[in-house]
N, C-alpha and C positions, 0 to 999 in steps of 0.2 A: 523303900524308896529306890528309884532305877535311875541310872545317869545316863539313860537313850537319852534320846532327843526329843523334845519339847512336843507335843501334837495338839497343844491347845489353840483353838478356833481363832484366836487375836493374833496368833504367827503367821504373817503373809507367807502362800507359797509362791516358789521360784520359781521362774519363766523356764520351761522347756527347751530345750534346743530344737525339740521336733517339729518338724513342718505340718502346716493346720492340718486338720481332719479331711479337709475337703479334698486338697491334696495328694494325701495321702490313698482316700476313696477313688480319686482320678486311676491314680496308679493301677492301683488292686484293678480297676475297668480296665483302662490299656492291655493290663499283663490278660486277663483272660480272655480277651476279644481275641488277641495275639495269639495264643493258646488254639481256638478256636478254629480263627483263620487258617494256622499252621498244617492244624490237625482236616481243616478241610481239602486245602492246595495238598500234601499229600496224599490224600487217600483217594484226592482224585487223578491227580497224575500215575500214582502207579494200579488204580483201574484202569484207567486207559491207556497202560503200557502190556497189563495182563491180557494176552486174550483168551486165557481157559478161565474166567469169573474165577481168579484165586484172592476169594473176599476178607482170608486170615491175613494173608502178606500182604493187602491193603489197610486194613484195620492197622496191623503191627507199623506200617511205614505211616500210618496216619497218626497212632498215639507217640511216633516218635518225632514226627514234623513236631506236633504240638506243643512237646516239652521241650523241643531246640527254639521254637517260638515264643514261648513264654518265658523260656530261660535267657533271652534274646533282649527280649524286651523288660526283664526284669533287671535286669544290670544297667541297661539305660535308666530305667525308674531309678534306681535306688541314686544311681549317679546325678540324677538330675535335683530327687529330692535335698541331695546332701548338699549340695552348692548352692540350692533358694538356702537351706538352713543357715547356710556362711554368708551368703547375700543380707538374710539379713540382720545375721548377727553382726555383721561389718557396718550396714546401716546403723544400728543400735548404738554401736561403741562411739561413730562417728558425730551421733548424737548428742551423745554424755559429754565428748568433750570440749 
């Protein structure tokens, strides 16, 4: 006999603090469009700053826009999702009482 915790099907589970799926799906799109975008604006700006076609030092400035891009827009995500979280857990609480 084990004193974990209960798993039988009659124990309601507890609300999440996580923000819905859809939300969170939003995100994941933002960050990699961002990503994208990133990785395009520089790879095309420093082509058109190279004029011997140096297509390694565009690529490398490209893969590196991208991850300033999505690391950009990933800390706005994550910041955004955490405050719906508190939004509406504040809702919630205000409710119960």
């Amino acid at each position: 006999m084990s004193s974990g915790p209960s798993t039988s099907p009659s124990t309601p589970f507890a609300e999440s603090a996580a923000p819905p799926i859809l939300a969170r799906v939003l995100a994941l799109l933002a960050i990699v469009v961002a990503g994208l975008c990133g990785g395009l604006i520089g790879y095309a700006v420093m082509d058109l700053q190279c004029e011997d076609g140096c297509t390694t030092t565009a690529g490398i400035v490209g893969v590196l826009s991208a991850a300033g891009a999505a690391f950009g827009v990933a800390i706005v995500a994550v910041l955004a999702l955490r405050a719906m979280a508190e939004w509406e857990a504040t809702q919630a609480r205000e409710a119960t009482e």
